[in-house]
N, C-alpha and C positions, 0 to 999 in steps of 0.2 A: 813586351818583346818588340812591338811596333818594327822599329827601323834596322833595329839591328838581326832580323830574322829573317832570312828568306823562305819563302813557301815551302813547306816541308823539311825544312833546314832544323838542325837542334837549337835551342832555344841562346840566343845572344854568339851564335858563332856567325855574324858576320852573313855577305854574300846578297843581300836582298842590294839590286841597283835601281836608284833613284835618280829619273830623269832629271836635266837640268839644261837650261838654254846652252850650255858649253856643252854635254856632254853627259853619259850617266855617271854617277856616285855610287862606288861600290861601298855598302857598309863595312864595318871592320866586324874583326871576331871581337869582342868586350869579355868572353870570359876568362875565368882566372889562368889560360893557359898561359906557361910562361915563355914559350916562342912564336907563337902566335896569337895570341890573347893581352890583357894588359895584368897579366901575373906581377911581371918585373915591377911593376909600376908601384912606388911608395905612396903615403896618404895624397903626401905632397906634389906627385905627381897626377894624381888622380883628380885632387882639387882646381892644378892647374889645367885640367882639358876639360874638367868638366864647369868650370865657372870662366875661364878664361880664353878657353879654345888653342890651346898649347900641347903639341903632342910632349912626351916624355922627350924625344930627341930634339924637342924645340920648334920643330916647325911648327906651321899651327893648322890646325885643324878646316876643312872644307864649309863653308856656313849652313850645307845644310844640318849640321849638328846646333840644336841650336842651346847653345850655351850663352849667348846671350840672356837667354829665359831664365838659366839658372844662375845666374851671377848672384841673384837675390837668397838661395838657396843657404841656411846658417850653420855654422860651424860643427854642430851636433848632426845635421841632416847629411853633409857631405858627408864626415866621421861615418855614419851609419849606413849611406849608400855606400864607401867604399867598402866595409865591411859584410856588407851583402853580398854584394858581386865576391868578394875575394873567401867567404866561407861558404856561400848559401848557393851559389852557381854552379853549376857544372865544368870542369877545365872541359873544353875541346879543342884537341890539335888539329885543328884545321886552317890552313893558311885560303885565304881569299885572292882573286885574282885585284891586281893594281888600276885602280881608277885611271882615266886614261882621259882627260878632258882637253879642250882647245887652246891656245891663247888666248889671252893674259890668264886663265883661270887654271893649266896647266903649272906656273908660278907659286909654288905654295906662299912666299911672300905676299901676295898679291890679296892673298886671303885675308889677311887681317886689314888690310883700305879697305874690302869692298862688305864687311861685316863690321865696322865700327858704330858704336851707337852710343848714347848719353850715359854720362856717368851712373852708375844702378850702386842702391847703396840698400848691404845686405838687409836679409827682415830680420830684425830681433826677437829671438823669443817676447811670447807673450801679444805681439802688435797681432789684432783680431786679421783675419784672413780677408783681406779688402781692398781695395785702389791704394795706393800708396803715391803721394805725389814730391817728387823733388827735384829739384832745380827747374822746376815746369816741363819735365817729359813725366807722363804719367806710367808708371810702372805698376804693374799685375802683379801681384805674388805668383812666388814661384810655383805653388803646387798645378796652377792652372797651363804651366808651361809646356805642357805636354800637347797641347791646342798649337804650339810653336810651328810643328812640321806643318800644322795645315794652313800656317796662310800664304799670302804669295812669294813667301822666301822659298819654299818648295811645296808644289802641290801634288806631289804621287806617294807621299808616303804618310 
């Protein structure tokens, strides 16, 4: 439940805020409600915020989500994550209050320059769970991503 839960909150509805030098990051609700959750949201749109940091409406997403991590993440894994979240979660209608951060990081534009990173090319079934090295940035499999929130791209959550 990590980031997207606040203390005492129901499990993935959002609300937990994560410091950031602009400002806190209010989580979002993640489950399957459909007006304030990402119900609405097809595989296709689930893939793209979750490996590419693209909300449904296009903007994109804050870096402390870090979808960087999962870009590695393969085709059967997302398929299966979104099908979790969308059967196995709880819908909760609960709307969260709106991040409110500084300049330039107010800008949701602004998010994808200050979160771009080297090309990550997915893991294939089968490749044993291990360093993976290409084009000389050494990349982590994904399942270790979850290690993402804690380094100094965000350290409170």
């Amino acid at each position: 439940m990590a980031c997207h839960t606040k203390p005492g909150g129901k499990p993935f509805a959002g609300g937990l805020k994560i410091a950031t030098p602009m400002g806190q990051v209010v989580a979002t609700n993640i489950t399957p409600d459909p007006d304030h959750g990402i119900g609405r949201y097809t595989e296709a749109d689930f893939e793209n915020a979750v490996r590419h940091g693209v909300r449904k409406d296009g903007s994109y997403l804050y870096p402390v989500m870090p979808y960087v991590s999962y870009a590695g993440m393969t085709d059967q894994d997302v398929k299966a994550l979104y099908a979790w979240f969308m059967h196995a979660v709880k819908p909760v209608a609960e709307a969260q209050e709106e991040t409110n951060l500084s300049f330039p990081a107010s800008i949701r534009p602004a998010m994808m320059r200050g979160t771009s990173s080297p090309v990550r090319k997915r893991r294939k079934p089968g490749i044993p769970a291990r360093m993976i090295r290409s084009a000389g940035a050494v990349i982590w499999p994904t399942r270790w991503s979850i290690a993402a929130p804690a380094t100094p791209r965000v350290t409170s959550c």
